[in-house]
C-alpha positions as CSV (number, residue, x, y, z in Angstrom):
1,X,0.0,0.0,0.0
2,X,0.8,3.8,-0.7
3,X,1.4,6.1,1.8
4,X,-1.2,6.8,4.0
5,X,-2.7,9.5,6.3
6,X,-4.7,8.0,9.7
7,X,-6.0,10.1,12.0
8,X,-6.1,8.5,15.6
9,X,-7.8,9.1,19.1
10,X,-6.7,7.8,22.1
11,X,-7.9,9.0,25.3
12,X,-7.7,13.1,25.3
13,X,-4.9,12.8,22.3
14,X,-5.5,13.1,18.7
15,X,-2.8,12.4,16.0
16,X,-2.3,12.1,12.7
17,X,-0.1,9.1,11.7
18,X,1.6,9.2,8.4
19,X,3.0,6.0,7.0
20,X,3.2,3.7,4.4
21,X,2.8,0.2,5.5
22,X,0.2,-1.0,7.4
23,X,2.9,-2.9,9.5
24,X,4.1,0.3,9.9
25,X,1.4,2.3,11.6
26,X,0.9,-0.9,13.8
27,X,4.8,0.0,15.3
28,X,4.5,3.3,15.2
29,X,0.8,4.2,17.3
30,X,2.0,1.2,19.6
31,X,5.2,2.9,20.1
32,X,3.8,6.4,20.3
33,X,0.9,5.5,23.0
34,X,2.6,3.5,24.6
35,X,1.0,0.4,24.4
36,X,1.6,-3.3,23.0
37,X,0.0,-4.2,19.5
38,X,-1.5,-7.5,21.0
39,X,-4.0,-5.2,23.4
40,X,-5.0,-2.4,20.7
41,X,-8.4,-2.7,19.4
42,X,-9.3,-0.2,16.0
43,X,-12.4,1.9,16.0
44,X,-13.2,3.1,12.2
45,X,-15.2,6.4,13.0
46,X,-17.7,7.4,10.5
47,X,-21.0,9.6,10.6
48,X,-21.0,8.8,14.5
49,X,-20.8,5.2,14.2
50,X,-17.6,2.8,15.0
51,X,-16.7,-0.5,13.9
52,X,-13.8,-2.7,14.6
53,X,-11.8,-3.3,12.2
54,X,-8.0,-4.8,11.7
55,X,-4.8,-3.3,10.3
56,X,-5.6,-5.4,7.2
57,X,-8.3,-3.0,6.5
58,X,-6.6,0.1,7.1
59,X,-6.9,3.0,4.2
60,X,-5.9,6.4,3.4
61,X,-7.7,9.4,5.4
62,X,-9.3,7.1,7.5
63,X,-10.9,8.2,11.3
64,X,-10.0,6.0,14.0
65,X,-10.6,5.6,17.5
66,X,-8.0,3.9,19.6
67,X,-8.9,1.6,23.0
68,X,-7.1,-0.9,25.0
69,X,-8.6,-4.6,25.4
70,X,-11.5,-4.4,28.1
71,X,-12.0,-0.6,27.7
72,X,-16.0,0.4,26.5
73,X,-16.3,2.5,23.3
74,X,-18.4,5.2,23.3
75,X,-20.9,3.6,21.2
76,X,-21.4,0.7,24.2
77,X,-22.2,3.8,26.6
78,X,-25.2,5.1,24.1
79,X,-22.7,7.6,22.5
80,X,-22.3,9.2,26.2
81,X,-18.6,9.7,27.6
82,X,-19.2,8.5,31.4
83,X,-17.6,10.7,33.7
84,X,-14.1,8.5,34.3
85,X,-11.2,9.2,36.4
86,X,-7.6,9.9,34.7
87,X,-7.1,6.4,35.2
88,X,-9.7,4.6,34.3
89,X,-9.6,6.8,30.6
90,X,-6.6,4.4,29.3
91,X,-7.9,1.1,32.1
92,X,-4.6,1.3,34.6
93,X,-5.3,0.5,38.3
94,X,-4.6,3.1,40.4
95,X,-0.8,2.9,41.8
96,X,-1.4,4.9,44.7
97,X,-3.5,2.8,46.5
98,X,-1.6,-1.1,45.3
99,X,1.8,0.4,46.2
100,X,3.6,-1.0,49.4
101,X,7.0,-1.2,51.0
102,X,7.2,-5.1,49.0
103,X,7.1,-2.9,45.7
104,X,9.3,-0.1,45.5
105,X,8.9,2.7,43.0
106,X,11.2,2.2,40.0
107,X,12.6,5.5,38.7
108,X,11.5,5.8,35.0
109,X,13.7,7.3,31.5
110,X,13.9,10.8,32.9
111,X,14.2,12.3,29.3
112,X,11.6,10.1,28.0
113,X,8.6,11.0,30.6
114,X,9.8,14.3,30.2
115,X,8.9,14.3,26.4
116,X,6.2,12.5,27.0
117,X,4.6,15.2,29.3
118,X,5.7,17.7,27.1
119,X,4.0,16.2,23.8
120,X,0.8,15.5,25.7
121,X,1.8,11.7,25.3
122,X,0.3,8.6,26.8
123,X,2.4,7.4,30.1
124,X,2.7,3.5,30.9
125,X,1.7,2.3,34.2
126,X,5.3,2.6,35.7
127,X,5.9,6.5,34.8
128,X,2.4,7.1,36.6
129,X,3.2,5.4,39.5
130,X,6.8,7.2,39.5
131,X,4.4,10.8,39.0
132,X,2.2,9.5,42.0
133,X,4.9,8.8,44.0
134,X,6.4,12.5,43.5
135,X,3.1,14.5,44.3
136,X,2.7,11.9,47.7
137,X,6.5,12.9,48.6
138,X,5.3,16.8,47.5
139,X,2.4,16.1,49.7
140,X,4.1,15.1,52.7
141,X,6.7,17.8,52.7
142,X,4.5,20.5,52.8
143,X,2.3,18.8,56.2
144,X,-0.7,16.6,56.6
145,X,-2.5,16.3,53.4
146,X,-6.1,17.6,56.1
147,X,-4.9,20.7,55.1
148,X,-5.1,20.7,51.5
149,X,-8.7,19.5,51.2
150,X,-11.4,21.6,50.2
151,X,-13.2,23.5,53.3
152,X,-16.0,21.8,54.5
153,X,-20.0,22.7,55.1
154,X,-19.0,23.6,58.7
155,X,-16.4,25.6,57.9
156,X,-18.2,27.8,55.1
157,X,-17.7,31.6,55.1
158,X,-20.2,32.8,57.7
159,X,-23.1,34.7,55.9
160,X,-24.0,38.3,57.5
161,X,-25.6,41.3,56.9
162,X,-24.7,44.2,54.6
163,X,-25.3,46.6,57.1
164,X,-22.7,49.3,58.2
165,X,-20.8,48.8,61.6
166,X,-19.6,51.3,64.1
167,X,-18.2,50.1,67.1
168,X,-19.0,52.2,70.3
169,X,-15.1,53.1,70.9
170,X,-13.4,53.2,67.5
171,X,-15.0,56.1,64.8
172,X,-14.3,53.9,61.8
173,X,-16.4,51.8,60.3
174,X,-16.5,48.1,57.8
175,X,-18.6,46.0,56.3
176,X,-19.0,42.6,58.0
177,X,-18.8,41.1,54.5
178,X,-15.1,42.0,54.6
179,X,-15.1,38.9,57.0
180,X,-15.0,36.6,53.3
181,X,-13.5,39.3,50.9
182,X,-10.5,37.3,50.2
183,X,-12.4,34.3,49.4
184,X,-12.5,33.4,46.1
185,X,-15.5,31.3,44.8
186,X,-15.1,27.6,44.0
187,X,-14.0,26.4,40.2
188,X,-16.3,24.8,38.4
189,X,-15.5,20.8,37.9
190,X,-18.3,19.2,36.0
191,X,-18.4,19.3,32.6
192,X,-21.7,20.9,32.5
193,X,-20.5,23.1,35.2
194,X,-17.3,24.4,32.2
195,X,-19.4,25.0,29.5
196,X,-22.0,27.3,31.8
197,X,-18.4,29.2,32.6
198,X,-17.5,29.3,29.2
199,X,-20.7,30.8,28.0
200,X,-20.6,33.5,31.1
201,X,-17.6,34.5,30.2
202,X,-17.8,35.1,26.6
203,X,-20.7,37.2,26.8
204,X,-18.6,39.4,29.4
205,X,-17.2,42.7,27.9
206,X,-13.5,42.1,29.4
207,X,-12.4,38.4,29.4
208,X,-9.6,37.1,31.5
209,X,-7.3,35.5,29.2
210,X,-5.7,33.1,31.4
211,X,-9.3,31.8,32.8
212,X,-10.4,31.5,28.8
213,X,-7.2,29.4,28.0
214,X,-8.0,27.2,31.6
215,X,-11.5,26.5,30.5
216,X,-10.5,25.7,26.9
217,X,-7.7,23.7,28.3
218,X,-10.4,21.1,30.4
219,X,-12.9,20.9,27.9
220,X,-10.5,20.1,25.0
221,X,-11.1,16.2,25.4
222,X,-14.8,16.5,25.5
223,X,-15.1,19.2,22.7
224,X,-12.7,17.0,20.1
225,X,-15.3,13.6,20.7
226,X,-18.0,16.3,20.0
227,X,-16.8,17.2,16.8
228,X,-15.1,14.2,15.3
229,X,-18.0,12.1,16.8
230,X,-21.3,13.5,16.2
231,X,-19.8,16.0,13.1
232,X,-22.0,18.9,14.4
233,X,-22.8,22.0,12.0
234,X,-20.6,25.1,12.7
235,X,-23.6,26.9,14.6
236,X,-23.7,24.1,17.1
237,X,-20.0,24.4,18.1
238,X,-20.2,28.1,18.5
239,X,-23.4,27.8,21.0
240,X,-21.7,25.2,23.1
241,X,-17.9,26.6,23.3
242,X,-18.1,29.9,22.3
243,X,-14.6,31.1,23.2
244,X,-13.4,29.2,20.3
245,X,-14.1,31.9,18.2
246,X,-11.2,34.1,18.3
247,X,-7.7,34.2,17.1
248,X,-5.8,33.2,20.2
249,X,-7.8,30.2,20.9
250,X,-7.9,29.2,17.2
251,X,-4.2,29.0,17.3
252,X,-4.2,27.7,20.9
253,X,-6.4,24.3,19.4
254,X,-4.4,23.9,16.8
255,X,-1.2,23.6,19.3
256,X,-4.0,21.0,21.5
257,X,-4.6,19.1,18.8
258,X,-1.0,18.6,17.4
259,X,2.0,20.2,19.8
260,X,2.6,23.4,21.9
261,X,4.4,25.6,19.4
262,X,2.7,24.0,17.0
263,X,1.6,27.6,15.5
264,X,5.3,29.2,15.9
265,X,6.6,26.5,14.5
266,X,4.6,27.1,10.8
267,X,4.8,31.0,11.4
268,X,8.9,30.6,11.6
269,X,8.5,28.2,7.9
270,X,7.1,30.8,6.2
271,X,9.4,33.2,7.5
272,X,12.5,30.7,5.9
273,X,11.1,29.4,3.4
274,X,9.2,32.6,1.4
275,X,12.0,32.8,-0.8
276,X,12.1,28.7,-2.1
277,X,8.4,28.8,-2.7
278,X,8.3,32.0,-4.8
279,X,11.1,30.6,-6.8
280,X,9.2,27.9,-7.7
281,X,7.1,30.1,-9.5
282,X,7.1,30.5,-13.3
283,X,8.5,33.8,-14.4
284,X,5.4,34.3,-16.2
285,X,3.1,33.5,-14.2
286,X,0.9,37.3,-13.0
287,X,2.0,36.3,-9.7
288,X,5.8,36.6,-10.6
289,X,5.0,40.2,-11.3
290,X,2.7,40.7,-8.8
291,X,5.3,39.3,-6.1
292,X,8.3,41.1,-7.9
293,X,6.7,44.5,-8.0
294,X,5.4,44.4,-4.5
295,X,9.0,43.6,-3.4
296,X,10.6,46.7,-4.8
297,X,7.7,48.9,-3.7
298,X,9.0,48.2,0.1
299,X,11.0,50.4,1.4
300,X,12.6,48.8,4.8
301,X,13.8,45.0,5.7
302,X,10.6,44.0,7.4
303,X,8.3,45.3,4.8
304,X,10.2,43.3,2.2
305,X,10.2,40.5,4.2
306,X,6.4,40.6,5.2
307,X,6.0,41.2,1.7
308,X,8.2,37.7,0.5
309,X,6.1,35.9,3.3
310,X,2.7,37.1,1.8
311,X,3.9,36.6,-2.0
312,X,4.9,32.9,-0.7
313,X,1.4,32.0,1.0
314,X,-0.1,33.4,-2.2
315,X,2.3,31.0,-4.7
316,X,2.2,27.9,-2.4
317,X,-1.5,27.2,-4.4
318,X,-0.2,27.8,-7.6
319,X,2.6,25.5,-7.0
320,X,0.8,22.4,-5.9
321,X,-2.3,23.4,-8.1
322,X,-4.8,23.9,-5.5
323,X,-8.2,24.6,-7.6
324,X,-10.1,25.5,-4.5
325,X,-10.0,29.4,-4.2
326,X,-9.8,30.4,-0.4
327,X,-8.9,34.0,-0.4
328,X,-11.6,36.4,-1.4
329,X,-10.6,40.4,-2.3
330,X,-12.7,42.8,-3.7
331,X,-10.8,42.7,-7.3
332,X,-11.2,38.6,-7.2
333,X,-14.2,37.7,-5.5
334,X,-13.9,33.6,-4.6
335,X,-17.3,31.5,-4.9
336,X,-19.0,31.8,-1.4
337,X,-19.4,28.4,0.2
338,X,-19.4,26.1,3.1
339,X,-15.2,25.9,2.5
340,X,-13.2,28.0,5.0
341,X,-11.8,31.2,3.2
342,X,-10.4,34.7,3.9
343,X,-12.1,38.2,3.6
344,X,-9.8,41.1,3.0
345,X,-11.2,44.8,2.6
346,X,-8.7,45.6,-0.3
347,X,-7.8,44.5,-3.6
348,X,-4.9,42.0,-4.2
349,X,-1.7,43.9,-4.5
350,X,-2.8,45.8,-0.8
351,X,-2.6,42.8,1.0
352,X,1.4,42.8,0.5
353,X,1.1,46.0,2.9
354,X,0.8,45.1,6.4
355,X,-2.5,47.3,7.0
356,X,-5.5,45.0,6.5
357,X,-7.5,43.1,9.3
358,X,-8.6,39.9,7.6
359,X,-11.6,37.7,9.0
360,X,-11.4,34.2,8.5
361,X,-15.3,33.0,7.4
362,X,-16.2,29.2,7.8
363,X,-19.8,28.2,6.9
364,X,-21.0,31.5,7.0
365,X,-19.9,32.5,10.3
366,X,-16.6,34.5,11.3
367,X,-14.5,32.4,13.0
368,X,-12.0,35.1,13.8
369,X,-9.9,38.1,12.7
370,X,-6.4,38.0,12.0
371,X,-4.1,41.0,12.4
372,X,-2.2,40.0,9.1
373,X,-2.2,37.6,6.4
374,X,0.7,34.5,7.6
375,X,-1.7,34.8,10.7
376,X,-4.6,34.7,8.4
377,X,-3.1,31.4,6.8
378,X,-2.5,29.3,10.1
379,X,-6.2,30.3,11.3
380,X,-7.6,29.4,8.1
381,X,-5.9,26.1,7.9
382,X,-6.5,25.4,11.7
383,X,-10.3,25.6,10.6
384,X,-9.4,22.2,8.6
385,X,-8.3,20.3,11.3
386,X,-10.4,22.2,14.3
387,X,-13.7,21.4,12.7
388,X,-12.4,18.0,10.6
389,X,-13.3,19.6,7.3
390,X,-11.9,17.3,4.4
């Protein structure tokens, strides 16, 4: 067989796994989750449903789903993800409670688990019981672990009155509600409990970024079954996880799905490789000319540069002969569909400039603004993989 694209889930990861043999991909998703190939079990995903199936029957762009022997699919739960403990999510006992003085903690491949936690990997059952181990020893440092747990009904923040307070020797006066004023309110845990947050918070004027990345951050795992699962329509991700919808967090699932500095990473390829692609262009070609003349029209090193990054975007579809237009100006209009595309206010040869707010359009709806074009590009191809768009 060819080479091959698969996407796989496991757990709260998703990957896609390029290879091309099917003996291949076997090695390669054992080896990267971890696991031996004797105990994985394939789910083909399509249009909700799962099926087993066997390398034999792997083929290119297919949707899997990946579980250990003994593990429910979704489909056995009525399509429902029970609520499940990190532990039981990939079926290893918990470590804490089986360890004992007869079984020693065994210190794992320090530069390996480090990687591992760093790509968002799946750990084997030693490396978790080496992390448990760590937080207990944390734990213990720091004094009896009765002091760590959440307060309890008894010890609740006593309710009073609003009223004003004078005391009979003293002039100034409080507020008995100072009593709790450096109490801050409980985080929501359920899932139900995220997505009411979520929904406060984005109709709020000023949003916290570091509470909009938290949020995004626990409901990753639920919101990437929801869409590669159930396929939902555009207007039904926006209503459930509204925060998605803005440049930062467009860029910040792209680096979920894939790798932190994921993003960077393509921003800094453009950056080295503008001047390849655009030689790969035909002299005359109208983009040549286009390219060449907005070029000279820069005056300093960044705006030449900025100006090789956009001419490179621009010839990267011409090169590979991409028939699907995805950039729509007001001198060449693109067909208005379903397929994500860019809206710039300007004509062609403006976009060179670094001036123009683009908005990024999928399905009708804006999905968010970019503050220049290379930015434009990642968010537009995030769209792809975000929403599973083919």
């Amino acid at each position: 067989m060819s080479n091959f694209n698969i996407f796989v889930t496991y757990g709260d990861h998703t990957k896609l796994f390029s290879c091309s043999s099917r003996r291949e991909f076997g090695s390669i998703v054992a080896r990267f989750f971890g696991l031996d190939r004797s105990e994985m079990q394939l789910l083909e995903v399509s249009r909700g449903s799962r099926n087993p199936i066997t390398i034999n029957d792997l083929k290119d762009k297919m949707k899997l789903e990946l579980r250990k022997n003994g593990i429910k699919s979704t489909s056995e739960t009525n399509g429902e993800r029970p609520e499940r403990t990190r532990f039981e999510s990939v079926n290893i006992p918990d470590v804490a409670e089986q360890s004992t003085d007869q079984d020693p903690v065994k210190v794992p491949d320090i530069v390996e688990l480090k990687r591992k936690l760093t790509e968002n990997r799946v750990l084997s059952g030693p490396e978790r019981k080496f992390l448990l181990h760590v937080v207990d020893e944390f734990s213990d440092s720091r004094g009896s672990t009765s002091r760590m747990r959440k307060r309890g009904p008894e010890e609740a923040v006593e309710k009073v009155n609003k009223k004003l307070q004078a005391t009979p020797q003293i002039t100034s006066t409080y507020t008995q509600t100072d009593q709790g004023i450096f109490n801050n309110p409980p985080e929501p845990s359920t899932s139900k409990d995220l997505i009411t947050e979520s929904k406060r918070l984005a109709r709020s004027e000023k949003k916290d970024a570091v509470k909009v990345r938290s949020l995004m951050d626990k409901t990753f795992e639920e919101r990437r079954h929801f869409i590669l699962l159930k396929n939902p329509i555009l207007h039904l991700v926006k209503e459930k996880y509204p925060l998605l919808f803005s440049t930062d967090e467009v860029i910040n699932e792209l680096n979920r799905i894939f790798y932190d500095k994921k993003a960077e990473e393509f921003l800094s390829n453009i950056k080295k490789y503008s001047s390849t692609i655009i030689n790969l262009v035909e002299e005359n070609h109208p983009l040549a000319k286009t390219i060449k003349e907005a070029n000279d029209k820069a005056s300093t090193v960044s705006q030449k540069s900025y100006a090789r990054q956009v001419g490179s975007l621009l010839a990267i579809s011409n090169v590979v002969r991409e028939r699907r237009t995805f950039l729509h100006t007001e001198d060449e209009p693109c067909e208005k569909n379903n397929y994500p595309r860019i809206e710039a206010p300007c004509e062609v040869s403006e976009i060179f400039e670094d001036v123009i707010t683009y908005k990024i359009i999928v399905e009708g709806l804006i999905l968010c603004e970019a503050s220049n074009f290379p930015e434009a590009i990642l968010c537009l191809l995030s769209s792809y993989f975000i929403f599973n768009i083919s």
